[in-house]
N, C-alpha and C positions, 0 to 999 in steps of 0.2 A: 349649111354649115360645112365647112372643109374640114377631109380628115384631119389635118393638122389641130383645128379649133376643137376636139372631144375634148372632152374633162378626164380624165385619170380615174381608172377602173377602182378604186379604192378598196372594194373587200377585196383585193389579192395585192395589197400593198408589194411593191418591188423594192426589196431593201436598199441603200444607198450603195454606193458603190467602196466608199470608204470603211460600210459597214459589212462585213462576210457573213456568209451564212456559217450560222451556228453548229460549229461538227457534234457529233453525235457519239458519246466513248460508244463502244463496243460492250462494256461493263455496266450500262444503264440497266438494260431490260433485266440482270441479275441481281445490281440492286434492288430493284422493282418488286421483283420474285420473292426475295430474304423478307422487304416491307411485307409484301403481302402474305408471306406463310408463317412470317413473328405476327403480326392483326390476327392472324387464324387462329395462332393459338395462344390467344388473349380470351377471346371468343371459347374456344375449343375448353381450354383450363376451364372457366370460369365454369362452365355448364358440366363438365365429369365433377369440379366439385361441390357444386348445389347436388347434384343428383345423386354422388356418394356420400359425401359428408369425410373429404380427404383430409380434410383437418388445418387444411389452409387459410381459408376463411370461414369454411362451414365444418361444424364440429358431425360428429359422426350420427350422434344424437339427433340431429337437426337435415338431416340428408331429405333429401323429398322422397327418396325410397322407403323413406322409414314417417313417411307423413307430416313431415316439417315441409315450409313455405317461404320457396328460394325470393319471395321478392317481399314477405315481412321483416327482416332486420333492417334492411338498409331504405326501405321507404318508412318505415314505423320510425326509426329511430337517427337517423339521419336527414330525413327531409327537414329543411328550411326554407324561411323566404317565404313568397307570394304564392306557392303552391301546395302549402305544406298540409293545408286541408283537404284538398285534393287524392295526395298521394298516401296521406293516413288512410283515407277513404277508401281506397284501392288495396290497403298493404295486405298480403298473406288473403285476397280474394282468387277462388280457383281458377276461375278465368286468366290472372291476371298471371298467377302461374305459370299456366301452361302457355302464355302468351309470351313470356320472356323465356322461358326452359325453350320451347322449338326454336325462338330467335334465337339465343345464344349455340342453338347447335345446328341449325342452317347456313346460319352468316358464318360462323366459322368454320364450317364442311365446304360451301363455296368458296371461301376463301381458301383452307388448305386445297382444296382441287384444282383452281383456277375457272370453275365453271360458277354461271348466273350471276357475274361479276356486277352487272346494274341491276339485279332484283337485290342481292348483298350490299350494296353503296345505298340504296333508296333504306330497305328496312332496316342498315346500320346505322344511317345515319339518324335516321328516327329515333330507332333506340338510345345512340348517344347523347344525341340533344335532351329528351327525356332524363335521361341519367344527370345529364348538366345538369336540368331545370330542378331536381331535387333538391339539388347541395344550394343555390343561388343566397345569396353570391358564395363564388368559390372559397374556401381556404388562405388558399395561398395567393389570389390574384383579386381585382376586385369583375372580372368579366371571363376570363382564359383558363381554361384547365384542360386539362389530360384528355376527357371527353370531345371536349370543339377540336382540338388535335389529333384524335382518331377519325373523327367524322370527316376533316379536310382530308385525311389519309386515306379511307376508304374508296373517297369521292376520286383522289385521282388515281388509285389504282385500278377503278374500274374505265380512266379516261383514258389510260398508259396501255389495257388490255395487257395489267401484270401478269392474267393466267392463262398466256401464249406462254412464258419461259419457266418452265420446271413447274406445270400444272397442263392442266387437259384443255384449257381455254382455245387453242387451235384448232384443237379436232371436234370439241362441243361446235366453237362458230359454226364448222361445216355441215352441222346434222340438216338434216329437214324442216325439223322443229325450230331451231333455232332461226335456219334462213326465210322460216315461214314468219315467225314473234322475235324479231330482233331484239323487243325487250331482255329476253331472258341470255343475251351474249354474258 
């Protein structure tokens, strides 16, 4: 086979020539940063007030400080659809508690920090799916809600390595730890 006769390297496709490469604003990576420190504290809120009872969505009565059960209202009495026995089955169980109370204040500490940006995308998106899979079908859509749109959002914030810009994501990459378990970038 003559050089001339290879086939075209195709996973590093060469773009056309009609076609330029894609400039890059300067203003991306601080988008990026705002997504991902507003996600944080979506996370962040949500878990001060299960845990206080700020009166937001959870009344003060109902605080888990005060022995109320941050994942009984909203799976007791919101779940529908194909799970709904499921999630009754689960609601206001103490495991099941302290399994969303740590996720809600892990996923959004990495997020406000910029650190374990793929441990944060895996167990957020877990838990949003889950959250979907409550309400099924949604409200307002008959498949698409608020949930599958934080999940895709987490998913590429941790592809964008949002918590390199105005987060500690830079200097976490560089530890030991990290360079040893890439997972936890």
């Amino acid at each position: 086979m003559a050089v001339t006769d290879r086939k075209p390297d195709t996973r590093h496709p060469v773009p056309p020539a009609d076609h330029p490469p894609r400039p890059t604003s300067p203003v991306a990576p601080y988008v990026w940063a705002i997504a991902r420190l507003s996600l944080g504290f979506v996370f962040l809120w949500a878990f001060l007030d299960k845990l206080f009872g700020l009166g937001h969505e959870t009344a003060a009565k109902q605080a888990w400080i005060h022995g109320g059960h941050p994942t009984l209202g909203f799976l007791k009495f919101s779940a529908a659809g194909p799970f709904k026995g499921f999630y009754h089955g689960i609601a206001g169980a103490a495991w099941a508690d302290w399994l969303f109370m740590l996720g809600l204040a892990g996923i959004g500490a990495a997020l406000m920090l910029g650190i374990g940006m793929r441990v944060a995308a895996a167990a957020g998106t877990l838990m949003l799916v889950m959250m979907w899979s409550v309400v099924l079908p949604p409200a307002s859509n008959v498949f698409m809600d608020d949930h599958l749109i934080y999940a895709l959002l987490i998913i590429g914030l941790a592809l964008v390595h949002a918590g390199d810009t105005l987060g500690l994501g830079g200097p976490w990459s560089r530890t030991r730890l990290v360079r040893r378990l890439p997972v936890l970038r």
